[in-house]
N, CA, C and O atoms as a Tinker XYZ file with bonds, in Angstrom:
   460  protein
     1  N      0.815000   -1.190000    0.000000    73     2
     2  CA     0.000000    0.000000    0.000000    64     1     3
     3  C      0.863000    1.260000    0.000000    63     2     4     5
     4  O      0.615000    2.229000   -0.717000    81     3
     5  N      2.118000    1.174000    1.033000    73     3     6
     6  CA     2.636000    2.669000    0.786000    64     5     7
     7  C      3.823000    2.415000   -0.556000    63     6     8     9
     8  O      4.390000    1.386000   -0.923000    81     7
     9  N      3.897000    3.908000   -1.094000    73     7    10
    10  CA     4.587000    4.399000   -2.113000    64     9    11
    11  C      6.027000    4.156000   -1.409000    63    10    12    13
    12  O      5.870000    3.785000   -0.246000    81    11
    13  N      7.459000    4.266000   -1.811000    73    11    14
    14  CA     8.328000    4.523000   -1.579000    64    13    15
    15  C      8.649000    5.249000   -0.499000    63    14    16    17
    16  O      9.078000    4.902000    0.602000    81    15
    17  N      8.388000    6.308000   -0.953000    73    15    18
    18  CA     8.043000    7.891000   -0.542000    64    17    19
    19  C      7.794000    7.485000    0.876000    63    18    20    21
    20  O      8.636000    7.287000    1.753000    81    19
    21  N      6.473000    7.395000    0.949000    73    19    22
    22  CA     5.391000    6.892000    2.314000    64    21    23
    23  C      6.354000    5.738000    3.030000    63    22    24    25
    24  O      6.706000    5.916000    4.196000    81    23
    25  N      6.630000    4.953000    2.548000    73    23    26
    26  CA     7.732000    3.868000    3.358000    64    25    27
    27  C      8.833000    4.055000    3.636000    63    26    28    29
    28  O      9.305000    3.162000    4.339000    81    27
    29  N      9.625000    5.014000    3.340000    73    27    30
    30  CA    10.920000    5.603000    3.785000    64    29    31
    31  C     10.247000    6.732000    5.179000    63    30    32    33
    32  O     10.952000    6.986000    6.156000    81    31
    33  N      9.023000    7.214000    5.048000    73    31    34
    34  CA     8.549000    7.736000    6.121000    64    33    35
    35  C      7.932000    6.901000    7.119000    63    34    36    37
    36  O      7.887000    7.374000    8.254000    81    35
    37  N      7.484000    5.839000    6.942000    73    35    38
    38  CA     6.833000    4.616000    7.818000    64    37    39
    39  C      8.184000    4.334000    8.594000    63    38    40    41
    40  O      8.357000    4.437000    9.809000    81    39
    41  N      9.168000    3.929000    7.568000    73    39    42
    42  CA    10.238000    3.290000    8.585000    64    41    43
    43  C     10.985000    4.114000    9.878000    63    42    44    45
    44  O     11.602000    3.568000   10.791000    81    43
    45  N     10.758000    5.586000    9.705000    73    43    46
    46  CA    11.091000    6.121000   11.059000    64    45    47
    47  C     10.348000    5.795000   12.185000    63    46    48    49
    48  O     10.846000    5.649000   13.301000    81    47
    49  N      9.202000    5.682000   11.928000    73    47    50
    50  CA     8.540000    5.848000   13.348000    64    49    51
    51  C      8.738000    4.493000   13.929000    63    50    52    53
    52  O      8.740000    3.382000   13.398000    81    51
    53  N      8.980000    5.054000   15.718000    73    51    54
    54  CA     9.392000    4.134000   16.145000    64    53    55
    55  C      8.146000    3.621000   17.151000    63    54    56    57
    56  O      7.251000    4.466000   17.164000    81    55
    57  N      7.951000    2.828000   17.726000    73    55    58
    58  CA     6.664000    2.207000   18.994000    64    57    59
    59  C      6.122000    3.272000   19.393000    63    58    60    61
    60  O      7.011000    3.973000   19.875000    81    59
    61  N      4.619000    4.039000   19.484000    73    59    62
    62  CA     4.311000    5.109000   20.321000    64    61    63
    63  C      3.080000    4.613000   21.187000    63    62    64    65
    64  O      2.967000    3.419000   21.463000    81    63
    65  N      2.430000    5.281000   21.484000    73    63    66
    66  CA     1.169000    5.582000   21.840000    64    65    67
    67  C      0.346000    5.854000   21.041000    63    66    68    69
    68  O     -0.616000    5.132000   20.778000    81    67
    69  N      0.690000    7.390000   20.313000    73    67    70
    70  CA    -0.648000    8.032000   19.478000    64    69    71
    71  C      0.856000    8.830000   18.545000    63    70    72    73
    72  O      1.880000    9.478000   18.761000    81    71
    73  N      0.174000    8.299000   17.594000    73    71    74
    74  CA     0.665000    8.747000   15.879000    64    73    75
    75  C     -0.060000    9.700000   15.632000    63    74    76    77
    76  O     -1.238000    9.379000   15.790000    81    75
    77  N      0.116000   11.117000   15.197000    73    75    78
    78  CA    -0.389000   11.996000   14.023000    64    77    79
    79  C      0.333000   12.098000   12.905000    63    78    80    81
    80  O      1.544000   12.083000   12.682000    81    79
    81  N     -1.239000   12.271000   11.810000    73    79    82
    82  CA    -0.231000   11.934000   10.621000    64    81    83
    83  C     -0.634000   13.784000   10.426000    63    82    84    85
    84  O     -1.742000   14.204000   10.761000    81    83
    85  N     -0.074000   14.263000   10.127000    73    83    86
    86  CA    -0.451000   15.725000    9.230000    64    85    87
    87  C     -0.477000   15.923000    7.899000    63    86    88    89
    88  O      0.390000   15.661000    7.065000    81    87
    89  N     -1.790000   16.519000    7.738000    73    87    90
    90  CA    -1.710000   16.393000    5.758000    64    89    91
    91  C     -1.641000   15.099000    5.728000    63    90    92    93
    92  O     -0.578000   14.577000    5.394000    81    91
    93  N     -2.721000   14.337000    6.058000    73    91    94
    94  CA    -2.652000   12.416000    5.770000    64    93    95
    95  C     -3.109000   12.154000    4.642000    63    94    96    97
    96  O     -2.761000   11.009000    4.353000    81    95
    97  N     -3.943000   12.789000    3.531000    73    95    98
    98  CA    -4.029000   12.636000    2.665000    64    97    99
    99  C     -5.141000   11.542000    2.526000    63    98   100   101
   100  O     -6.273000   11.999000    2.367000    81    99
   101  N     -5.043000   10.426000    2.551000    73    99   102
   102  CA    -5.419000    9.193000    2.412000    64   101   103
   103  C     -5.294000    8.108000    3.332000    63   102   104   105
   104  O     -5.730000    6.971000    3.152000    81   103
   105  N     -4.487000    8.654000    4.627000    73   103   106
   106  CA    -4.285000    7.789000    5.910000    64   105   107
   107  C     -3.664000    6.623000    5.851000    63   106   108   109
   108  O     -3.944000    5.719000    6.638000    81   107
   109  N     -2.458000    6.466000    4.617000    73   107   110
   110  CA    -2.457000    4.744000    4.819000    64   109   111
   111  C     -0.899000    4.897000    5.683000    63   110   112   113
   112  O     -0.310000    3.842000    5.919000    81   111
   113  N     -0.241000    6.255000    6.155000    73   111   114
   114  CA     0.652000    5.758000    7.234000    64   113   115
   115  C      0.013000    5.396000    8.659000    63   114   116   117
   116  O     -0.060000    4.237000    9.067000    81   115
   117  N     -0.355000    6.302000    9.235000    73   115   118
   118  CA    -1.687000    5.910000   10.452000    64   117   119
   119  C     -1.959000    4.352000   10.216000    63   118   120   121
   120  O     -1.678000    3.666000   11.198000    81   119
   121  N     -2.464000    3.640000    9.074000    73   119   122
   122  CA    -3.114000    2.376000    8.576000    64   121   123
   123  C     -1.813000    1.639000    8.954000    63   122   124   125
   124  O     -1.680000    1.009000   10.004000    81   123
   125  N     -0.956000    1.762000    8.095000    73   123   126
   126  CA     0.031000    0.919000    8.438000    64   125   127
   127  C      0.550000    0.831000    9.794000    63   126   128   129
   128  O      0.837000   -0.280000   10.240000    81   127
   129  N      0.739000    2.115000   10.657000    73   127   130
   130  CA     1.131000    2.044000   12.038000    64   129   131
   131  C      0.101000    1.496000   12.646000    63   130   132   133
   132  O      0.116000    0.648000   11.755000    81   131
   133  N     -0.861000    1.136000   13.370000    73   131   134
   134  CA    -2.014000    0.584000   13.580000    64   133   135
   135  C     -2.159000   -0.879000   13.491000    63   134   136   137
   136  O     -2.519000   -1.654000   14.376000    81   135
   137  N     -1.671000   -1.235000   11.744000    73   135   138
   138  CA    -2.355000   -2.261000   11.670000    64   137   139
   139  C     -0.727000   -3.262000   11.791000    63   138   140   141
   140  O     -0.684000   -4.492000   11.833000    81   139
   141  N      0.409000   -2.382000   11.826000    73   139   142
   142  CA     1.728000   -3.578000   12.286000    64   141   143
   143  C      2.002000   -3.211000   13.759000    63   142   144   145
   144  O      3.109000   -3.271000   14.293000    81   143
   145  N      0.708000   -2.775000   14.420000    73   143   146
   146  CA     1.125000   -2.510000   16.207000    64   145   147
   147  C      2.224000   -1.592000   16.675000    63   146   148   149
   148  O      2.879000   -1.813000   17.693000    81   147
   149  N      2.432000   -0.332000   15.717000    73   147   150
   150  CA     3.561000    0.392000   15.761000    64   149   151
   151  C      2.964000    1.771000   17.112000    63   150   152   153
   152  O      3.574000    2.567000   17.827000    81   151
   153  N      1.758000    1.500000   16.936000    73   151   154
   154  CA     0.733000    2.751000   17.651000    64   153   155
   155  C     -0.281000    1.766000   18.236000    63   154   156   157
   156  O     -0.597000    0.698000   17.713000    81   155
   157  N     -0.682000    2.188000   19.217000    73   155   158
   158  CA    -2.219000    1.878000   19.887000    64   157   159
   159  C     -3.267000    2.569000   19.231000    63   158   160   161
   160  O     -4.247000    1.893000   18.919000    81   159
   161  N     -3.263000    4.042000   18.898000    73   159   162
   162  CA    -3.907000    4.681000   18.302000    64   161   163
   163  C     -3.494000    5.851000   17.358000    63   162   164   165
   164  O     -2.283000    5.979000   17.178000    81   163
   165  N     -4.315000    6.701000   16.746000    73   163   166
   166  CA    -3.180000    7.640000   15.545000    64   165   167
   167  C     -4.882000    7.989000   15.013000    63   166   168   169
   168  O     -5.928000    7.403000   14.732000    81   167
   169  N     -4.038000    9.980000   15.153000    73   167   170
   170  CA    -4.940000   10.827000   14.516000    64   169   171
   171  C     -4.572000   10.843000   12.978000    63   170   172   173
   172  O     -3.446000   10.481000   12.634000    81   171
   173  N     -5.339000   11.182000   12.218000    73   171   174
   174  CA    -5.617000   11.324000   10.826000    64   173   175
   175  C     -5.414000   12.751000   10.375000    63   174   176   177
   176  O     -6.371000   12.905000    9.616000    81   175
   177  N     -4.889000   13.638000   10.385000    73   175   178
   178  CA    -5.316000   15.023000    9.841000    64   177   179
   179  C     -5.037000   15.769000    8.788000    63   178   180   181
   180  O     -3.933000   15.798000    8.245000    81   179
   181  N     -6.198000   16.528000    8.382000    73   179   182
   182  CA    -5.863000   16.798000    7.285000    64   181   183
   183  C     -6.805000   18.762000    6.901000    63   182   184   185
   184  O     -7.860000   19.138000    7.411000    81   183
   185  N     -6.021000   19.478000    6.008000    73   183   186
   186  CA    -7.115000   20.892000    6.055000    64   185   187
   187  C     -8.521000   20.920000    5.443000    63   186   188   189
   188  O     -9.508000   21.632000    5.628000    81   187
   189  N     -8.209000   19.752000    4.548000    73   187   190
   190  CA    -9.296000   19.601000    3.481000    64   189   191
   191  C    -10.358000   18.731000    3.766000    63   190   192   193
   192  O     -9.848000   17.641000    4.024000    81   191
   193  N    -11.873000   18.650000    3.868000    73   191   194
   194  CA   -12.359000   17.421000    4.038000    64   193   195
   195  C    -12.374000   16.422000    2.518000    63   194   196   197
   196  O    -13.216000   15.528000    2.431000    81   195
   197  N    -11.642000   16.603000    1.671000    73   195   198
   198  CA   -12.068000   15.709000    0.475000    64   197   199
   199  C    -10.794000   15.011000    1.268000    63   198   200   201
   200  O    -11.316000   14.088000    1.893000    81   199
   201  N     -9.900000   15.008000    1.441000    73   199   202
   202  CA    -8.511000   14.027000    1.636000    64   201   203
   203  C     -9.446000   13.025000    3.080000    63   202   204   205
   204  O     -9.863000   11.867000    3.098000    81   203
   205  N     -9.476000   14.151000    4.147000    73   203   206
   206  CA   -10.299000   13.089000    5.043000    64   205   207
   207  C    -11.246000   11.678000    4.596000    63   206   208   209
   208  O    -11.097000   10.471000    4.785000    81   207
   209  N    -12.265000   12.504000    3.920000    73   207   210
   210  CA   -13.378000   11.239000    3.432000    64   209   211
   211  C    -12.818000   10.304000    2.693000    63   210   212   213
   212  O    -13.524000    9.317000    2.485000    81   211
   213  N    -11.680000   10.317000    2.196000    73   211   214
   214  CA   -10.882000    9.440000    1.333000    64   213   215
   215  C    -10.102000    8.530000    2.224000    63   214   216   217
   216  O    -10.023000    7.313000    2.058000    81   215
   217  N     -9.437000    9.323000    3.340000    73   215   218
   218  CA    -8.988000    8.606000    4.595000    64   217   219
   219  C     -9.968000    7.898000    5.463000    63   218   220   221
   220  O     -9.343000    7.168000    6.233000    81   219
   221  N    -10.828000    7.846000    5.586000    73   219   222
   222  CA   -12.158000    7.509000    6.278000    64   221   223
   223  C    -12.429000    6.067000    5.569000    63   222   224   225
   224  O    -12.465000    4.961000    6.109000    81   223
   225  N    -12.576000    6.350000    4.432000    73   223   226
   226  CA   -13.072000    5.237000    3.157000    64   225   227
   227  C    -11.715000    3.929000    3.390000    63   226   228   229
   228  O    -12.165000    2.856000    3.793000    81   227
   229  N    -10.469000    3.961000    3.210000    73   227   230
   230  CA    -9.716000    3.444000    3.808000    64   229   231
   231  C     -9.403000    2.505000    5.069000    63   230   232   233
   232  O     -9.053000    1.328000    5.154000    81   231
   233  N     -9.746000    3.784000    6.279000    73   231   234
   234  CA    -9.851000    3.035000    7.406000    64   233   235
   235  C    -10.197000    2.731000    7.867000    63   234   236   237
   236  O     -9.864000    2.467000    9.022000    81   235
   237  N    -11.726000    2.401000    7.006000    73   235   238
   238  CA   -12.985000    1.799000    7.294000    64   237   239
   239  C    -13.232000    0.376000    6.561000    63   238   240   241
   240  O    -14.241000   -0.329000    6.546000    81   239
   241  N    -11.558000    0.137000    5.765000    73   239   242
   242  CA   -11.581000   -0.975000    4.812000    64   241   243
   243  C    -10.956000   -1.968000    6.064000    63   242   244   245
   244  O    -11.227000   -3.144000    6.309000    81   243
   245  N     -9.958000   -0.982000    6.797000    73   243   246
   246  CA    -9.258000   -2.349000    7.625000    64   245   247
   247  C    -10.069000   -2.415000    9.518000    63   246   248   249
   248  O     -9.606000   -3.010000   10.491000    81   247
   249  N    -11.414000   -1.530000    9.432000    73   247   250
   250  CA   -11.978000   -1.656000   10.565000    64   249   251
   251  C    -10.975000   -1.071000   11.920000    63   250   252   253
   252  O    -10.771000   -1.659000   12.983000    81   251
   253  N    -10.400000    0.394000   11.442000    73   251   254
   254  CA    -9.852000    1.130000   12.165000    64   253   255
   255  C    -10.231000    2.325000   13.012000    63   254   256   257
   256  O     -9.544000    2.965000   13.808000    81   255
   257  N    -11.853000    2.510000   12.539000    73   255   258
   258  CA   -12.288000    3.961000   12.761000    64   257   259
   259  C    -12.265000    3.782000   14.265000    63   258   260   261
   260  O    -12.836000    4.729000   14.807000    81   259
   261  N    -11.754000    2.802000   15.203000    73   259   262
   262  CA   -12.338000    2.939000   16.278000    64   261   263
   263  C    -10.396000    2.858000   17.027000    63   262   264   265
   264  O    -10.192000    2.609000   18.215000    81   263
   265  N     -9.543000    3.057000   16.270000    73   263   266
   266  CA    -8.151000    3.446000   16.537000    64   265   267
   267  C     -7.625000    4.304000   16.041000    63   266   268   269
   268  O     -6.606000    4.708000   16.602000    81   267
   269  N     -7.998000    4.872000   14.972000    73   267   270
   270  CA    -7.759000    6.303000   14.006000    64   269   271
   271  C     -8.743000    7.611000   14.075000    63   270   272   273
   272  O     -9.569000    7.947000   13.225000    81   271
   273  N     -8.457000    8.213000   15.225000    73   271   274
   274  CA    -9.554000    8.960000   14.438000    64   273   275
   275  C     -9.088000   10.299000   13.866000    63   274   276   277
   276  O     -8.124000   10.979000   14.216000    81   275
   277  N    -10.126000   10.559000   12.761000    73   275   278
   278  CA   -10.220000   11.471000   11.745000    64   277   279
   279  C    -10.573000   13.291000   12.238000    63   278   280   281
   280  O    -11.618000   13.622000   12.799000    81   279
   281  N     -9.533000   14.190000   11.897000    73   279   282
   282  CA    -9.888000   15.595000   12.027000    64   281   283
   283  C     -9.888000   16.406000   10.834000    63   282   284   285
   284  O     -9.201000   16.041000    9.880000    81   283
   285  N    -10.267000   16.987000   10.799000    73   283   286
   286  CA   -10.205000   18.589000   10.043000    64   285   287
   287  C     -9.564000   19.947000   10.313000    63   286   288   289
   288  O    -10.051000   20.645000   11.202000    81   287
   289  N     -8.899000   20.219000    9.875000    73   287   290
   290  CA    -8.034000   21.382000   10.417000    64   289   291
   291  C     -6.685000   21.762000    9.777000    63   290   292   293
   292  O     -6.217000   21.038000    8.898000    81   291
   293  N     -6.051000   22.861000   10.183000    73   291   294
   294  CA    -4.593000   23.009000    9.792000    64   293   295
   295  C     -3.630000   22.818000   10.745000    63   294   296   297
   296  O     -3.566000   23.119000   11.936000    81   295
   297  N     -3.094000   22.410000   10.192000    73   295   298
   298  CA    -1.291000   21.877000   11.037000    64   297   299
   299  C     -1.720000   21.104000   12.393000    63   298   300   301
   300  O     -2.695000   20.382000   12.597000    81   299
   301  N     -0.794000   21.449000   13.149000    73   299   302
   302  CA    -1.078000   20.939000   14.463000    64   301   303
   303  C     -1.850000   21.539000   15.279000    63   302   304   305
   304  O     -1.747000   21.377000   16.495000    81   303
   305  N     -2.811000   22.386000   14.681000    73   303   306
   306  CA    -4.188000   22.490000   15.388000    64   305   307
   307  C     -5.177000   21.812000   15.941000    63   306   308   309
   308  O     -5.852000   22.223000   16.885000    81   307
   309  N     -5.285000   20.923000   15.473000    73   307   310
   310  CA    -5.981000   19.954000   15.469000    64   309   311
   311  C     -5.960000   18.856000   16.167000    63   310   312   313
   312  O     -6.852000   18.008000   16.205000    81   311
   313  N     -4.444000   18.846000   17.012000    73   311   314
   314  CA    -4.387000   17.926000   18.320000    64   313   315
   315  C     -3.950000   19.011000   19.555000    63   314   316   317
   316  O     -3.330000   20.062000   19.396000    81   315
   317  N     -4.363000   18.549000   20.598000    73   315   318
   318  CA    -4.041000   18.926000   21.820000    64   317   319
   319  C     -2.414000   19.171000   22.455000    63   318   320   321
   320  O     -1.479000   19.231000   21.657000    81   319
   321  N     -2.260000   19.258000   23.413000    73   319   322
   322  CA    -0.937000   19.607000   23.719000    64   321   323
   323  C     -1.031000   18.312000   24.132000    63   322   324   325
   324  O     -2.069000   17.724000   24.438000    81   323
   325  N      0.509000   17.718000   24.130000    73   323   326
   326  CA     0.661000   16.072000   24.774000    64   325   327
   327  C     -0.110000   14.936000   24.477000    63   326   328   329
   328  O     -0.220000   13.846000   25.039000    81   327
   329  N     -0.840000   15.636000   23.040000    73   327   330
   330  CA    -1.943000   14.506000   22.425000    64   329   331
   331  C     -0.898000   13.449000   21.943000    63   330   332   333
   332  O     -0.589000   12.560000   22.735000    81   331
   333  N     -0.393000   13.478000   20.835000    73   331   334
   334  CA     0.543000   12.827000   20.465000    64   333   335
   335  C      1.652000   12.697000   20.371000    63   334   336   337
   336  O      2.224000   13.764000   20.145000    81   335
   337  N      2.646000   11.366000   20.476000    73   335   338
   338  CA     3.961000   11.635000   20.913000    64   337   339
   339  C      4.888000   11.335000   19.685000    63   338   340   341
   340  O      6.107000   11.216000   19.808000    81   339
   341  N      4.241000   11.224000   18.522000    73   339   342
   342  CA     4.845000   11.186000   17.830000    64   341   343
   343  C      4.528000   11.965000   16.282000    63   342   344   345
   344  O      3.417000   11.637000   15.865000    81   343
   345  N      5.104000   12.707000   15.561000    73   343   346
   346  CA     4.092000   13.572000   14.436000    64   345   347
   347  C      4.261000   13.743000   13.386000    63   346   348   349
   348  O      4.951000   14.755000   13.263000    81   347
   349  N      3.925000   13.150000   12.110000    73   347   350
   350  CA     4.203000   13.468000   10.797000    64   349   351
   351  C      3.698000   14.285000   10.153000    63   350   352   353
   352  O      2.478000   14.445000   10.128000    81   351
   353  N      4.649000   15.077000    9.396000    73   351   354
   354  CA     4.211000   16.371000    8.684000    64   353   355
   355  C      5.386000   16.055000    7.894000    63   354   356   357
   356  O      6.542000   16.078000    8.316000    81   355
   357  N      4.791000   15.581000    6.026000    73   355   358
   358  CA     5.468000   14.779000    5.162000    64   357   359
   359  C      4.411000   15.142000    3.879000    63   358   360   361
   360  O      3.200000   15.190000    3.664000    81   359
   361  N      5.598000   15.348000    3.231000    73   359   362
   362  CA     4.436000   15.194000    1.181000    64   361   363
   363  C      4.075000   16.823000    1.061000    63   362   364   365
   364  O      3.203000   17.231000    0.293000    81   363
   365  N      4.855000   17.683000    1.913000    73   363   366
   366  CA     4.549000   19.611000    0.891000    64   365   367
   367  C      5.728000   20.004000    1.570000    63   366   368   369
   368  O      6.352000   19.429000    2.462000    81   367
   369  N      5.955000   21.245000    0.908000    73   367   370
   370  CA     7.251000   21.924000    1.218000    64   369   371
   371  C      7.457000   22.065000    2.218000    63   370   372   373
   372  O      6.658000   21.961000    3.148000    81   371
   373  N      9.067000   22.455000    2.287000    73   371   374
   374  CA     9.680000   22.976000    3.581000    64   373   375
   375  C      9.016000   24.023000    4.563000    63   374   376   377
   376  O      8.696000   24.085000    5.750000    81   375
   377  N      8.964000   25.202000    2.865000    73   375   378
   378  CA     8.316000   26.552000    4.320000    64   377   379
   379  C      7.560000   26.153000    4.861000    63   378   380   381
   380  O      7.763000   26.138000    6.075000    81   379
   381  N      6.027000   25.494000    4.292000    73   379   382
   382  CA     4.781000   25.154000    5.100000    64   381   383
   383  C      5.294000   24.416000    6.303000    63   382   384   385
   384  O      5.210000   24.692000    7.499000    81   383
   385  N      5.909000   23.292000    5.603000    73   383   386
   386  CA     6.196000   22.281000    7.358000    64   385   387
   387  C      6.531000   23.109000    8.529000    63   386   388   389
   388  O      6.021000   22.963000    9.639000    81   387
   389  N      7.914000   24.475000    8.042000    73   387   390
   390  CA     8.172000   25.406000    8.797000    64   389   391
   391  C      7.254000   26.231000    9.521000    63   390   392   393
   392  O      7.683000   26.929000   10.441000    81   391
   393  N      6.060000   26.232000    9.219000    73   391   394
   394  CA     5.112000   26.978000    9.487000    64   393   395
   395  C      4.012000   26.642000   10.362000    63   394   396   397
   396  O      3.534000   27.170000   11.366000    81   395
   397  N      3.752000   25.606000    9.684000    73   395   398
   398  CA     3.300000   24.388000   11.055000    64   397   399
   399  C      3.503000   24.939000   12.232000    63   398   400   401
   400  O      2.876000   25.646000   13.021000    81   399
   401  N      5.004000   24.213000   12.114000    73   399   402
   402  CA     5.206000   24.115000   13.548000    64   401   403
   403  C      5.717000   25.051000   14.094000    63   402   404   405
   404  O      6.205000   24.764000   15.187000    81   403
   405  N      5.816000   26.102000   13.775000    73   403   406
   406  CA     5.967000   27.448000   14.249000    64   405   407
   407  C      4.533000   27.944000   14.733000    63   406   408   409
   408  O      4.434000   28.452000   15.850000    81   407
   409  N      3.839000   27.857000   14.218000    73   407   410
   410  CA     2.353000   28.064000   14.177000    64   409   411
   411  C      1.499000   27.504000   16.028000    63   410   412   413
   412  O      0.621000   27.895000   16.797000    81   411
   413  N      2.529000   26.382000   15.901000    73   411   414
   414  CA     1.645000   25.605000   16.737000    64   413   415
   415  C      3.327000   25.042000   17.894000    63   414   416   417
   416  O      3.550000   23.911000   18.328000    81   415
   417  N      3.672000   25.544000   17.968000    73   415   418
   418  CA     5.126000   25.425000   18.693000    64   417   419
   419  C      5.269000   24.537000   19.975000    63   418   420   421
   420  O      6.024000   23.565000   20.009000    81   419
   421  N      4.499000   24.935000   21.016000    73   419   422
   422  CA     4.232000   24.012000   22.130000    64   421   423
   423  C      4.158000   22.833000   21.704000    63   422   424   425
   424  O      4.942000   21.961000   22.077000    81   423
   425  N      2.977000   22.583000   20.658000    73   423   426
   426  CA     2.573000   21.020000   20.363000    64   425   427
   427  C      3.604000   20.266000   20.164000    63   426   428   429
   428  O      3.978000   19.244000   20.739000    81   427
   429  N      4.135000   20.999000   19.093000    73   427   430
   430  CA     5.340000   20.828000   18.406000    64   429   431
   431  C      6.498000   20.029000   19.430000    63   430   432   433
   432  O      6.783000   18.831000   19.415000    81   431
   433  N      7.007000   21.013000   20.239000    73   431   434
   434  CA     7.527000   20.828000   21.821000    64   433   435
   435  C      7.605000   19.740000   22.205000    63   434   436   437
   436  O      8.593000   19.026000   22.030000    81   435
   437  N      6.394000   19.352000   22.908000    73   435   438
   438  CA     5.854000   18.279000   23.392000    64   437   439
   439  C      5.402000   17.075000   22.951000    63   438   440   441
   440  O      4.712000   16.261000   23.565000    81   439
   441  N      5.881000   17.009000   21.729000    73   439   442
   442  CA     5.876000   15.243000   21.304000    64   441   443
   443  C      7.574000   14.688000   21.244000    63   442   444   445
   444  O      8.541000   15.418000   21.463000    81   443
   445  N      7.623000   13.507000   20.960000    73   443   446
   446  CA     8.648000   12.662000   21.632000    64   445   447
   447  C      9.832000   13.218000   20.507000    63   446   448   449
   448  O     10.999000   13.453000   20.820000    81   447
   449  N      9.236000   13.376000   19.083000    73   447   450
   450  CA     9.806000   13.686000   17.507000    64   449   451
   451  C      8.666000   13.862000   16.833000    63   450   452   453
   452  O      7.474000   13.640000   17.047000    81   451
   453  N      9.333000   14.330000   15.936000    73   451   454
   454  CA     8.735000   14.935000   14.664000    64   453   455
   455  C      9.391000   13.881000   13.037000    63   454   456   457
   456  O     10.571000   13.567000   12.885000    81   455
   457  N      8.668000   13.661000   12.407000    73   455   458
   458  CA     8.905000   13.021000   11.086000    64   457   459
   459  C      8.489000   13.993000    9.944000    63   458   460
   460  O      8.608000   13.651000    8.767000    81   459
């Protein structure tokens, strides 16, 4: 299921708790962390709802909606402080990523790494 791309980013993450994917697009890193026990659980996020419902459609193929769940929003808005300890923000440019997490800095902070 993942691209190259997506699997050179899968292979960082290491054992967490709670995975965010940012800009998930289609959710199949979340999917894959999840479904090889890399996470207990893992947010989905994304700005757009067309990428969500596409992610939804997905993780509703491997009976995940009840370990993934799905947001709407920009950057790391969209999780809490100490929500997740681990965070991908992968697949658009530098500045934006830069922006992110500038944007949202604490969050940023307070997870274990960033991917």
């Amino acid at each position: 299921m993942l691209s190259s791309r997506l699997n050179a980013v899968y292979k960082m993450i290491e054992k967490c708790n709670c995975l965010a994917d940012i800009g998930t697009d289609h959710g199949y890193i979340p999917i894959e962390a999840v479904k090889n026990k890399l996470t207990d659980k893992a947010i989905a996020s994304d700005i757009k709802i067309g990428p969500i419902e596409v992610a939804k459609r997905n993780i509703e193929k491997y009976g995940f909606l009840n370990k993934i769940d799905l947001r709407v929003g920009p950057g790391l808005s969209t999780l809490s402080n100490k929500e997740a300890d681990v965070v991908v923000i992968a697949g658009m440019g530098g500045n934006l990523i830069a922006d992110i997490i500038k944007n949202d800095i604490d969050i940023a902070r307070n997870c274990n790494y960033l991917i």
